[in-house]
PLY file of the C-alpha trace (Angstrom):
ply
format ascii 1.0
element vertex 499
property float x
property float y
property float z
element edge 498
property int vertex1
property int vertex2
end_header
22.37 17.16 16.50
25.13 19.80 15.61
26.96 21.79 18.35
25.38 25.59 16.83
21.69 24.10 17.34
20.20 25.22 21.12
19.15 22.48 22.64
15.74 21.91 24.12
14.83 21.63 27.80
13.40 18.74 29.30
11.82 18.61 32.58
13.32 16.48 35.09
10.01 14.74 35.15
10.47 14.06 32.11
12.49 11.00 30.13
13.96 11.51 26.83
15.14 9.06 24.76
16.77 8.88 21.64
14.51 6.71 19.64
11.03 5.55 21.57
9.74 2.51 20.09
5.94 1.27 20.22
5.73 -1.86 20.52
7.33 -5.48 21.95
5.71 -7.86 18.90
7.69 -9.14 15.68
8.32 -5.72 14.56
9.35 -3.96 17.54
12.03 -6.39 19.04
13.16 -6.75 15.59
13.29 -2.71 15.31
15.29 -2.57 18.75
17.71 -5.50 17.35
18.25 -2.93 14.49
18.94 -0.17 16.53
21.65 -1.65 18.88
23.27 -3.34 15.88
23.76 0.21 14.09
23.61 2.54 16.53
24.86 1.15 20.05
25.40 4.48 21.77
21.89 5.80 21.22
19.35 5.57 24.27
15.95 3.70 23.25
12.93 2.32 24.91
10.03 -0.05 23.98
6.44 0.49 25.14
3.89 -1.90 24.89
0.48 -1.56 26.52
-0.13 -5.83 26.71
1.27 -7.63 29.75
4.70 -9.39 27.57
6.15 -9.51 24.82
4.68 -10.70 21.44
1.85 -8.81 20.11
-0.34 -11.29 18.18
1.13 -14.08 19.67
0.55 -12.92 23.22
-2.67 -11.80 22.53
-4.14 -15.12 20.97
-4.29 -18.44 23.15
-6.64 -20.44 21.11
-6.35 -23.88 20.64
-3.51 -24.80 17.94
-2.51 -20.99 17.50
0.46 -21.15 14.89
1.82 -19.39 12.58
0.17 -19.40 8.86
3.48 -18.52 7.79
6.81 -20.74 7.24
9.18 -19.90 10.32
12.60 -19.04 7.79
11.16 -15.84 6.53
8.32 -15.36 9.29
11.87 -15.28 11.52
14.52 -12.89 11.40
16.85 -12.56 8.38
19.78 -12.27 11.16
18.31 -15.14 13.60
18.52 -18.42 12.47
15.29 -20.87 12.50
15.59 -23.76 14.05
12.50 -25.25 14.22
9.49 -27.02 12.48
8.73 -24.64 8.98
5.32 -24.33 11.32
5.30 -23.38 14.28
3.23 -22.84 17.30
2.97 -19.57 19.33
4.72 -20.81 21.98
7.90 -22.06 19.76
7.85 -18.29 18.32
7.54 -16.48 22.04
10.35 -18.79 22.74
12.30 -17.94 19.93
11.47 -13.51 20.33
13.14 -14.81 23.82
16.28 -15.47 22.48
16.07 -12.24 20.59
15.59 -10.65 23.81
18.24 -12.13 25.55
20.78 -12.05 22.91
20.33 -8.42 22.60
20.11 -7.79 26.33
16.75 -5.91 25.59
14.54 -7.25 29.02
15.78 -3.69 30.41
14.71 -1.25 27.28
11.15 -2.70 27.22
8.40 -1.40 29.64
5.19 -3.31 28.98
1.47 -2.35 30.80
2.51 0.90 29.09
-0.14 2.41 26.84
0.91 5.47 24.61
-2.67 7.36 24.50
-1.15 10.60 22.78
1.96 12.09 20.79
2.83 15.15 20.11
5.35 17.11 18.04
7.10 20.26 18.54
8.73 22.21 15.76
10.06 24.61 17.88
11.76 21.95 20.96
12.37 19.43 17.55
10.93 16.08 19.47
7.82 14.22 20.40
6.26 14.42 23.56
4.65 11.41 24.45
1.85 10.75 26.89
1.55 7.17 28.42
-0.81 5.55 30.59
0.39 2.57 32.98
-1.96 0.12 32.73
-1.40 -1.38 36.19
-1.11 1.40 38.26
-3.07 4.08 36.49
-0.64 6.27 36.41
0.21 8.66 33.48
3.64 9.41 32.68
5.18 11.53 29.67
8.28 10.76 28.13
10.07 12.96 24.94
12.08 11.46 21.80
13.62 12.52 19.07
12.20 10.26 16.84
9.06 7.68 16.94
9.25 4.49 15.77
5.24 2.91 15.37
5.64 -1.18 15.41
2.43 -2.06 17.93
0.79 -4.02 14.43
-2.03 -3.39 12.96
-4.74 -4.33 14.55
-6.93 -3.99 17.81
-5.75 -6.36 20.64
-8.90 -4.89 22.39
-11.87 -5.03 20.49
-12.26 -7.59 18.00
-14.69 -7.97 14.81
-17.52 -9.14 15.23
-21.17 -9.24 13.07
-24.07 -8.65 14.61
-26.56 -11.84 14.53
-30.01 -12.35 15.07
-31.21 -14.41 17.92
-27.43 -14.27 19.93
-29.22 -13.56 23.20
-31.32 -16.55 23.54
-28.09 -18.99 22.55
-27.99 -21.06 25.74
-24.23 -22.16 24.86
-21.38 -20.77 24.95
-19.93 -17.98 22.37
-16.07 -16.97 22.10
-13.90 -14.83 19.74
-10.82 -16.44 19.23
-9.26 -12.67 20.30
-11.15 -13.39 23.73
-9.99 -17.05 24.54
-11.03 -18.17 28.05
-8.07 -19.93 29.75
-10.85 -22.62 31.54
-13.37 -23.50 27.82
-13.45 -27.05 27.90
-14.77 -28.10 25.01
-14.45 -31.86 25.10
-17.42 -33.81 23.78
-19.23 -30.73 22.98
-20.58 -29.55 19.55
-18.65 -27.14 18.04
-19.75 -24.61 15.61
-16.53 -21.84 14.37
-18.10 -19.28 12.33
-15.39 -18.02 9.93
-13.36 -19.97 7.16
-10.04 -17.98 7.40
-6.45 -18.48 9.07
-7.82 -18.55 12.39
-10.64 -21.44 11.58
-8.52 -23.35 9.93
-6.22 -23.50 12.98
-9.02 -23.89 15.29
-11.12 -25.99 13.63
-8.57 -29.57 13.00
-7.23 -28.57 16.68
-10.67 -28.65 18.96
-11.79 -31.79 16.40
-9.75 -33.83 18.64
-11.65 -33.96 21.44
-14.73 -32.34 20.54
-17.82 -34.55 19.73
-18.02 -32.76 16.20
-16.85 -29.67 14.68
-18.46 -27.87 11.66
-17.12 -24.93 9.89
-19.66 -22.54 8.49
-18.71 -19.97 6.50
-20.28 -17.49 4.73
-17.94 -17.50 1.31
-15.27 -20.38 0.52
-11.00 -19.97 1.10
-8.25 -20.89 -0.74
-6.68 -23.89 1.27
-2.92 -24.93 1.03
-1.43 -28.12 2.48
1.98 -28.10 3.11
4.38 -30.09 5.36
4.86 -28.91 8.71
8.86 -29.81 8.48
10.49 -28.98 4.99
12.22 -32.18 3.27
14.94 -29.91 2.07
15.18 -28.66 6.12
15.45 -32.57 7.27
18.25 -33.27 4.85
20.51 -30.34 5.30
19.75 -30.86 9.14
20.94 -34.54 8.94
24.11 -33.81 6.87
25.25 -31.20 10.13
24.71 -28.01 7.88
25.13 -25.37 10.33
22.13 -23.48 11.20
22.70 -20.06 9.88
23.32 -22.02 6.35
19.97 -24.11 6.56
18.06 -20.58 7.31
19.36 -19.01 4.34
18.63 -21.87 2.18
15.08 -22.62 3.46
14.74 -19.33 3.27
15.70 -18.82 -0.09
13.20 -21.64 -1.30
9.82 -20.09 0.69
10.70 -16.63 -1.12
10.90 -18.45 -4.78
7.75 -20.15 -4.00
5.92 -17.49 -2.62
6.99 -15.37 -5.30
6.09 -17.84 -8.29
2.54 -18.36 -6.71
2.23 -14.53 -6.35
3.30 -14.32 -9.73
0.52 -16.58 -10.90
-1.69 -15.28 -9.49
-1.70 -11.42 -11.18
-0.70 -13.34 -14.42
-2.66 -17.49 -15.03
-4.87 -16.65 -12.00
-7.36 -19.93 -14.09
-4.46 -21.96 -13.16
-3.21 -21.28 -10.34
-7.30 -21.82 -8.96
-7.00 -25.45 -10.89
-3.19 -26.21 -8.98
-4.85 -25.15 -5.69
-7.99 -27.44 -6.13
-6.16 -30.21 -7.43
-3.90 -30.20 -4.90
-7.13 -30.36 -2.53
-9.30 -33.15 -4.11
-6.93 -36.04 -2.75
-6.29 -34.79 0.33
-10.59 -34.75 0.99
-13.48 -37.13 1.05
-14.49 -38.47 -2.27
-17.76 -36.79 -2.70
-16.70 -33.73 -0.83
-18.19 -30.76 -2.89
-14.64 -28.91 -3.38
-16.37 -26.53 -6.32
-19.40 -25.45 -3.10
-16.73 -25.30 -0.31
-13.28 -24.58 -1.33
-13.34 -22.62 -4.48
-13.82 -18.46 -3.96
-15.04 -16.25 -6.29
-12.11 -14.15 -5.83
-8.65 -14.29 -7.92
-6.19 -16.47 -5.46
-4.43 -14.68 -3.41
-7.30 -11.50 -3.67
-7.45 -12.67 -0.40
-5.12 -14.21 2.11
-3.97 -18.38 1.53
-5.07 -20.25 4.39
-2.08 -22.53 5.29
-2.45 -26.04 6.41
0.31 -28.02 8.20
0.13 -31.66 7.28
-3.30 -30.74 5.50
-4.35 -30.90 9.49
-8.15 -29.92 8.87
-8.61 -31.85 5.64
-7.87 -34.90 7.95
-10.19 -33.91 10.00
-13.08 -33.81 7.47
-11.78 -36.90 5.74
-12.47 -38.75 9.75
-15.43 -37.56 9.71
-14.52 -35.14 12.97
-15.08 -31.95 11.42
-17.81 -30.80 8.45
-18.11 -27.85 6.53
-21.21 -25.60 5.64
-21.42 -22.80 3.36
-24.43 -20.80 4.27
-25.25 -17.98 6.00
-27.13 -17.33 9.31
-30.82 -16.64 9.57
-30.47 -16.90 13.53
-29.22 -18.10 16.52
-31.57 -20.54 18.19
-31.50 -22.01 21.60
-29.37 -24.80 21.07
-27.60 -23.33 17.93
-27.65 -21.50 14.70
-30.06 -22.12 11.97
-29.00 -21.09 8.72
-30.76 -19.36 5.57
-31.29 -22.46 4.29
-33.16 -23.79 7.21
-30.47 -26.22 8.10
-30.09 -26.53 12.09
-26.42 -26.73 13.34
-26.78 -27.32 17.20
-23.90 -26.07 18.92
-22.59 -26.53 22.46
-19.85 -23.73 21.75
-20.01 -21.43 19.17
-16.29 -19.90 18.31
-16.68 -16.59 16.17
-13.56 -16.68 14.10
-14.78 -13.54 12.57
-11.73 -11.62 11.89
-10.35 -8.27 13.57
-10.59 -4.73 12.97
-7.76 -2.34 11.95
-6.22 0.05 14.34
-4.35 2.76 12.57
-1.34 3.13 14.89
-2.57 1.79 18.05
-5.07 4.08 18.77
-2.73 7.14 19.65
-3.47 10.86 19.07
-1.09 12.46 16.81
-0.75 16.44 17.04
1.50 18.46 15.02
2.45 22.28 16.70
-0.66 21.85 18.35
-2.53 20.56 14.88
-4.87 17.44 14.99
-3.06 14.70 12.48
-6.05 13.69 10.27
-4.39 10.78 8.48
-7.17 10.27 6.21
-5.88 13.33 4.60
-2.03 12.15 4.65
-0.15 10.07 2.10
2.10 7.58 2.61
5.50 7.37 1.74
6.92 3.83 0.39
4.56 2.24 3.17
7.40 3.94 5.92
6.22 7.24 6.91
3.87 9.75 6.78
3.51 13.71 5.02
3.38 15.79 6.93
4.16 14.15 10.27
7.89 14.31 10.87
10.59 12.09 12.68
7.97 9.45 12.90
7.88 5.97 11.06
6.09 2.45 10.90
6.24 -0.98 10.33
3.30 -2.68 8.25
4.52 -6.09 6.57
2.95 -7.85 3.69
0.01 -9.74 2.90
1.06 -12.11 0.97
4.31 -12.53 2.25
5.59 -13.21 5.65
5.30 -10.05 8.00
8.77 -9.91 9.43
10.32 -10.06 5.67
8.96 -6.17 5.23
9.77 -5.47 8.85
13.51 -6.54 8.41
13.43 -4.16 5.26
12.14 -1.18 7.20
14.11 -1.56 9.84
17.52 -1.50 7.50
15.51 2.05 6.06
14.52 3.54 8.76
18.24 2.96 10.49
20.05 4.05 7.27
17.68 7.50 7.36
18.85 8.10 11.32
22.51 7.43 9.79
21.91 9.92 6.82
20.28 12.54 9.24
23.80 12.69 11.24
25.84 12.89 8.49
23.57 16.05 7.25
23.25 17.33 10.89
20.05 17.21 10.23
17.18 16.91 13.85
14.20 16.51 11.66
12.92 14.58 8.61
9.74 15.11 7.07
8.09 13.61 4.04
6.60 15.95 1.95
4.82 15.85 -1.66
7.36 17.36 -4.25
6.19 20.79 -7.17
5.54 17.82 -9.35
3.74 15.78 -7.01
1.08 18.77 -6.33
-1.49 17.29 -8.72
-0.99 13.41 -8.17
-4.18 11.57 -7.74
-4.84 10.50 -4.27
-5.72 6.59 -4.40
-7.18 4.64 -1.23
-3.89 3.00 1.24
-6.02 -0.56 -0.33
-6.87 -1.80 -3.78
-10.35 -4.19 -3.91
-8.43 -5.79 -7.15
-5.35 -5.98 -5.50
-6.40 -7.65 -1.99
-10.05 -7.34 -0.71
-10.20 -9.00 2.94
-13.01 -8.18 4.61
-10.51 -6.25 7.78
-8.60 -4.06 5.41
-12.27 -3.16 2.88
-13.98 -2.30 6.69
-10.57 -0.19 7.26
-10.52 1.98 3.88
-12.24 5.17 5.56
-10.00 5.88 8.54
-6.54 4.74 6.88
-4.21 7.33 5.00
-3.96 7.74 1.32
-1.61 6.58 -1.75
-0.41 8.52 -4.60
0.35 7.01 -8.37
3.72 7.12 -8.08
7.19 6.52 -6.48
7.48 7.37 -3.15
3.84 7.72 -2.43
2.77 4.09 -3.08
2.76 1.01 -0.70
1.30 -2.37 -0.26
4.10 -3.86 -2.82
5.51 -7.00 -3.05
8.49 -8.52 -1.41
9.66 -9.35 -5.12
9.83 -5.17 -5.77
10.93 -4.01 -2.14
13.72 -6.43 -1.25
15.52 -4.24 -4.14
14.12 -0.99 -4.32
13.64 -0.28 -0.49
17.87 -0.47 0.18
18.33 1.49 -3.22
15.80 4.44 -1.59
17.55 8.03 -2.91
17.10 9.58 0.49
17.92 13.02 -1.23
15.37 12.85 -3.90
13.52 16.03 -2.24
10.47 13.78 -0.78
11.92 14.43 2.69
12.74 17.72 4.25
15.23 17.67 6.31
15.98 20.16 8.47
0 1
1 2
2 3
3 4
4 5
5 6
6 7
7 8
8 9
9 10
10 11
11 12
12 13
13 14
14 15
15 16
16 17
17 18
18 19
19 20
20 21
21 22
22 23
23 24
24 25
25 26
26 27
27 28
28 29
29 30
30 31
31 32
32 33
33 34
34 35
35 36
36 37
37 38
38 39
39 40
40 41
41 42
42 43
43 44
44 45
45 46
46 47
47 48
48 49
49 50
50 51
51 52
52 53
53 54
54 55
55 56
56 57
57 58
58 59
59 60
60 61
61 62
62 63
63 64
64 65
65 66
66 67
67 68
68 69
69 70
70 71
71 72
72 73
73 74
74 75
75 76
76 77
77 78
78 79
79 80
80 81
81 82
82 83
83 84
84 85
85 86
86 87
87 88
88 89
89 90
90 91
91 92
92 93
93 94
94 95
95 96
96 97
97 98
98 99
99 100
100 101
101 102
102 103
103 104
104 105
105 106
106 107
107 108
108 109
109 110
110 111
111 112
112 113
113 114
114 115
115 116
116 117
117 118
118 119
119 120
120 121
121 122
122 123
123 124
124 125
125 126
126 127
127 128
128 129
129 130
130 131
131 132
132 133
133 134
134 135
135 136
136 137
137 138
138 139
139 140
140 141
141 142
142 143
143 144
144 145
145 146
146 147
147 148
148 149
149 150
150 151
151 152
152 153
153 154
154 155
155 156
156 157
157 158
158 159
159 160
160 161
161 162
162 163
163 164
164 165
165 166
166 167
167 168
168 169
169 170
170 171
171 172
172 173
173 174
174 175
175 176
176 177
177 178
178 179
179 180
180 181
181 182
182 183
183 184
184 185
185 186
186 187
187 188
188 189
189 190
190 191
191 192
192 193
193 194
194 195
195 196
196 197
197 198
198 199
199 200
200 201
201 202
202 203
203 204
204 205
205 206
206 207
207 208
208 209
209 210
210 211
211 212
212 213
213 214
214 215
215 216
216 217
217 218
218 219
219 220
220 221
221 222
222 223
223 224
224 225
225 226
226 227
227 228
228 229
229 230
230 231
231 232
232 233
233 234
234 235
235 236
236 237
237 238
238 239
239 240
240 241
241 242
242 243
243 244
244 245
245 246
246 247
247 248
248 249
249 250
250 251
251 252
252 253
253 254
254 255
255 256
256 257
257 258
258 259
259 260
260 261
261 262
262 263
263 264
264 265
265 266
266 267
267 268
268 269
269 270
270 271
271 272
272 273
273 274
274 275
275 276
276 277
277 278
278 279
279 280
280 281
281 282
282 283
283 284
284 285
285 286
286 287
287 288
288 289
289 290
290 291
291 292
292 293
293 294
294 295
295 296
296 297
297 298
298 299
299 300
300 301
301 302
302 303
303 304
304 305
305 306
306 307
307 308
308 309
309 310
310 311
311 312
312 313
313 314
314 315
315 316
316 317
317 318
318 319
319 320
320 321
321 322
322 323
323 324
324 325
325 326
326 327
327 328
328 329
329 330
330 331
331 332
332 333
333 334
334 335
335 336
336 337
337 338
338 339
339 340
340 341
341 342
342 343
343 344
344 345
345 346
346 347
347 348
348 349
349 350
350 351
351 352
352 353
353 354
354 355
355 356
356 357
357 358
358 359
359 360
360 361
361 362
362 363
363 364
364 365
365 366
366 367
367 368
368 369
369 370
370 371
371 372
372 373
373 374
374 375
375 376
376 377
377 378
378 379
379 380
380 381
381 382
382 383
383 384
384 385
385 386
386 387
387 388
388 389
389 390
390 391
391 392
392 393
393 394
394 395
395 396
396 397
397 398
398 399
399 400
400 401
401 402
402 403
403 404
404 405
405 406
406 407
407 408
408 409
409 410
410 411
411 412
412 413
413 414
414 415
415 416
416 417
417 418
418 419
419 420
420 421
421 422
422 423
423 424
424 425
425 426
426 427
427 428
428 429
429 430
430 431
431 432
432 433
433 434
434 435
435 436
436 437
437 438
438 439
439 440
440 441
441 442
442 443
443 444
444 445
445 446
446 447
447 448
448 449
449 450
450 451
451 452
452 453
453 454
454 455
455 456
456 457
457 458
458 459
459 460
460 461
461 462
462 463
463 464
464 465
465 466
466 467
467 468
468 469
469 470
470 471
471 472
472 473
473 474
474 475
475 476
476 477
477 478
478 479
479 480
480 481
481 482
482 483
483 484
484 485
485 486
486 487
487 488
488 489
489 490
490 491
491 492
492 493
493 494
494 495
495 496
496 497
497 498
């Protein structure tokens, strides 16, 4: 802020910080790590409205909750892995720890803290920020310069669930994965997990080991991947003494070239990459398991997320006869179970409805602008990082096909050099807005169906903001693109106002 500007007053019930961060998960600790790194004089605080830190992997406790990611690019680019490739939710808490530690963070992060509203004033230049403590009730408002949104993208609350016929007379049990009891005990009991995605396939190989039987039913097949939970390359360089921060970038390295060449394959020989992934199944499952009924979508690979399978966990499970698979769907719950549209009866002890989640565009919060409702419906993006129209205010949202915390270390770098190129313009406020030539640009849904069609992000399409045909209006990219064009960002090329 430049000497000739009058500053704003601030109540003395009020705190200000510099930069408020929402958010303690993957994107917000990584965010803060950012911040102190670059700019260790500026004040900052994290807000998270869940008890600790973590997001997703605080939120979920379900049996075998891991990642569906490898750990060297699911982890920091500037924190070595140390681990398994695959890792559990505890390993990665224990690992954001470190983070924590490390950056002396415990005492910038306030958690039980809901933010319910935000507001922005032209005039004062800043956000004023309402927040509701979720232990005490109590409501307390805080004012930053700049908003930083990293709380994820989806509703720790409320998850997704269909509505089925019959689900009141179901004398067992019924749990969302988003909703795990801590006292389920599900040993020797029939389990039925509705759902065939990341979650299921965690779930399902995991309760199979003491549950009398588990069956999958799904309504439409996944793409299945087996890989090993350790990397060979990971166990070699770790037995010759490579140091750490060496074996990270390496590993690294490797899960980027193979996730782009499958990624690759999949826009260009989608045919064969279909074939590589069945092959790769058919040894790994019973003989006469119908792979072409069970395990081959109608959509292009990677149309929809790859379900990840450490040691090919759940195919062992099938192959010892401890879990089954059926693709139907449901005509009803019964008594004792769920009876399908084909009139086959599944009975059911416990019935875990791996159903997915729901998008929640920014946690929730109510954005005003000089007093304006923010319908973001009506906004565009720009490069996946901000939003027109709304200034000082940006986001994290990582990749599907990639690891999350790859687009979140990008962003971070972004968002850090714009605070550094504000300064040097003693500039106070930054706002994307559409360009003369960008008056007429098409406005395209934030998703493509032909790009990625997941059931949570086609339910989502309605309440998300826009996209525009071109450059800097477009998101949902690839790591390939971004991990080059997203440090080379022109942050003079007239889509942001600064003022």
């Amino acid at each position: 802020m430049t000497a000739t500007l009058e500053q704003p007053v601030v109540s003395p019930t009020t705190e200000h910080v510099d930069v408020l961060v929402v958010g303690a998960g993957i994107s917000g600790i990584g965010a803060a790590h950012h911040l102190k790194e670059r700019f260790p004089d500026r004040s900052f605080a994290i807000l998270d409205a869940l008890d600790d830190r973590g997001g997703t992997w605080w939120t979920h406790r379900y049996p075998g909750v891991r990642s569906d990611s490898d750990l060297f690019t699911f982890g920091y680019r500037f924190k070595p892995w140390r681990g398994a490739s695959i890792a559990t939710s505890a390993e990665i808490l224990s690992y954001l720890d470190e983070v924590i530690a490390e950056d002396d963070l415990a005492g910038r992060i306030r958690y039980r803290h809901r933010v319910t509203t935000a507001s922005w004033s032209s005039a004062e230049r800043r956000w004023t920020v309402q927040v509701a403590r979720e232990d005490t009730g109590e409501e307390l408002t805080l004012t930053t310069d700049f908003l930083w949104m990293c709380q994820g993208y989806y509703d720790h609350g409320q998850p997704y669930r269909p509505e089925w016929p019959g689900l009141d007379r179901f004398r067992g049990v019924v749990v969302h994965p988003q909703q795990w009891p801590d006292d389920l005990d599900h040993a020797g009991k029939r389990v039925v997990v509705i759902g065939s995605g990341a979650t299921a396939a965690t779930i399902v190989p995991a309760m199979a080991e003491t549950a009398a039987h588990v069956t999958m039913l799904q309504r439409s097949p996944t793409f299945f991947f087996a890989r090993p939970r350790t990397h060979e390359l990971a166990e070699t360089l770790r037995a010759l003494d490579v140091p750490d921060d060496w074996t990270h970038e390496i590993l690294r390295r490797a899960y980027i070239a193979e996730g782009d060449e499958i990624t690759r394959l999949s826009f260009e020989s989608p045919d064969e990459l279909r074939e590589m992934l069945i092959e790769a199944m058919r040894p790994l499952l019973p003989e006469d398991f119908d792979i072409a009924k069970h395990f081959s979508p109608t959509y292009r690979p990677w149309q929809q997320r790859l379900a990840l399978l450490p040691d090919g966990d759940m195919f062992a499970a099938i192959r010892e006869g401890k879990a089954s698979v059926v693709t139907d769907t449901i005509e009803t719950f019964t008594e004792t179970g769920i009876r399908t549209s084909s009139g086959e009866e599944l009975a059911a002890d416990v019935v875990v409805t791996a159903t997915g989640f729901d998008l929640c565009l920014f946690g929730g919060v109510a954005f005003t602008v000089d007093g304006e409702p923010v319908d973001f419906t009506s906004r565009v993006t720009w490069r996946g990082t901000m939003i027109s129209g709304v200034p000082n205010m940006a986001y994290v949202f990582g990749y599907f096909r990639a690891s999350w915390t790859l687009r979140a270390d990008l962003v971070s770098e972004l968002v850090c050099r714009l605070l550094a190129h504000m300064d040097e313009r003693g500039a106070t406020t930054v706002v994307p807005t559409l360009r003369p030539e960008d008056a007429d640009m098409p406005l395209r849904p934030w998703a493509d169906p032909e790009n990625f069609n997941s059931g949570y992000v086609m339910r989502s399409v309605d309440r998300m903001f826009k996209q525009g045909d071109r450059e800097p209006w477009t998101h949902l990219l690839e790591y390939a693109e971004e991990r080059t064009a997203l440090p080379a960002v022109d942050l003079d090329d007239k889509s942001l106002a600064y003022r």
